[in-house]
C-alpha positions as CSV (number, residue, x, y, z in Angstrom):
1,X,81.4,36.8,-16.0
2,X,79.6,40.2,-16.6
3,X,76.4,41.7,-15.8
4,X,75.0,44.6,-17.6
5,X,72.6,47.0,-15.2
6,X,72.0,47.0,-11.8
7,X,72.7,44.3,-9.4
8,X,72.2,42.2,-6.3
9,X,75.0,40.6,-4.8
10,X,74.7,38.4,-2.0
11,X,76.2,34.8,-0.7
12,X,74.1,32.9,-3.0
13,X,74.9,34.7,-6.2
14,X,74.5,37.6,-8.6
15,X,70.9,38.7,-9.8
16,X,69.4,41.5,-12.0
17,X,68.0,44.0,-10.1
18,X,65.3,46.4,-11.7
19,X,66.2,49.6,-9.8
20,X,67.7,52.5,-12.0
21,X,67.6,55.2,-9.8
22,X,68.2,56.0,-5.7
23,X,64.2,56.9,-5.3
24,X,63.3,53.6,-6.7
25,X,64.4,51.5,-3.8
26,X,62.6,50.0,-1.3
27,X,62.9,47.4,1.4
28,X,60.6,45.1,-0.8
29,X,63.2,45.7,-3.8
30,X,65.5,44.4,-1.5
31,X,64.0,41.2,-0.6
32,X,66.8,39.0,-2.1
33,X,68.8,40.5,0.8
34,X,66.4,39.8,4.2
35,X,65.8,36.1,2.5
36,X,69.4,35.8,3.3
37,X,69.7,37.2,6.5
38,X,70.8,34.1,8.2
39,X,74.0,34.3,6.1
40,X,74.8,37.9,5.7
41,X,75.8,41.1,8.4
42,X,76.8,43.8,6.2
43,X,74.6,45.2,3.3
44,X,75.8,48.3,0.8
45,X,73.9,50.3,-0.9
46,X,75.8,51.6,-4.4
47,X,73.6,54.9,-4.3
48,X,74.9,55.6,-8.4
49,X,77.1,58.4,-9.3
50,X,76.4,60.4,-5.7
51,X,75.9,59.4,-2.0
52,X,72.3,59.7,-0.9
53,X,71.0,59.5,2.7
54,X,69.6,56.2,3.6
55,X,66.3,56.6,5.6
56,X,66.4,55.5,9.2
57,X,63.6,53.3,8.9
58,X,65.6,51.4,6.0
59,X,68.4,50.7,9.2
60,X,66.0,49.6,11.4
61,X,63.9,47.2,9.2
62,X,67.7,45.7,8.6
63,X,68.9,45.8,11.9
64,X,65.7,43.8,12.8
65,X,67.0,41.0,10.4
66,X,71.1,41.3,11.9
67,X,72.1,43.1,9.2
68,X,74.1,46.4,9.2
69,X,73.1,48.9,6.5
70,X,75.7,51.4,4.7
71,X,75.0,53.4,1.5
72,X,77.8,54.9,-0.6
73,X,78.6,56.1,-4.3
74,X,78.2,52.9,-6.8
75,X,81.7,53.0,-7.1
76,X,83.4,52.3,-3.7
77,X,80.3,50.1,-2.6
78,X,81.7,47.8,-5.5
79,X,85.4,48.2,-4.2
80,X,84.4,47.6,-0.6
81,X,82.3,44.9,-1.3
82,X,85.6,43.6,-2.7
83,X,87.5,43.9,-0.5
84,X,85.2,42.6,2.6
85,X,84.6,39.4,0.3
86,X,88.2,39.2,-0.3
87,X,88.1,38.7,3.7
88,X,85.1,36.5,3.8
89,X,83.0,38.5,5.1
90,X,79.2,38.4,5.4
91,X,78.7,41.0,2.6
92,X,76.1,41.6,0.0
93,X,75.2,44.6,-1.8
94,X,72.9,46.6,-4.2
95,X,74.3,48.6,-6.6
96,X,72.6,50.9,-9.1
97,X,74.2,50.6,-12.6
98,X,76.4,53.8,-13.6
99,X,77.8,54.6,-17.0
């Protein structure tokens, strides 16, 4: 299976998502995520190429749904969202497509 783009990962599967750049999220853009918040504790954030500073009001508006926000380079969200499925943990994540 491959995707090409950005992506939503969560419990129930793998989705498009139409975000190309750090300034185009928002907590809307990640609505897949909150829909799911029954089933999920952890969500990363795959910032692209760098690490950018997630807004505190991005935590709280998670927190408020039991989920525990962390953003990091697209590249080790993917390989710790690997890792903490590969423990079956409550993961999802949004990662911005890099080349």
């Amino acid at each position: 299976m491959g995707h090409r783009g950005s992506i939503i990962a969560t419990p129930a599967g793998i989705r498009q998502w139409p975000v190309t750049r750090f300034d185009e999220i928002t907590p809307e853009s990640l609505l897949p995520v909150v829909e799911e918040a029954e089933g999920i504790d952890f969500l990363l954030i795959g910032t692209g190429h760098d690490i950018a500073f997630l807004p505190s009001a991005w935590r709280e508006h998670f927190r408020a749904h039991g989920i525990t926000l962390e953003g990091m380079a697209t590249g080790a969200a993917a390989r710790t969202y690997n890792v903490l499925v590969g423990e079956d943990r409550r993961v999802a994540a949004a990662l911005i497509a890099v080349d």
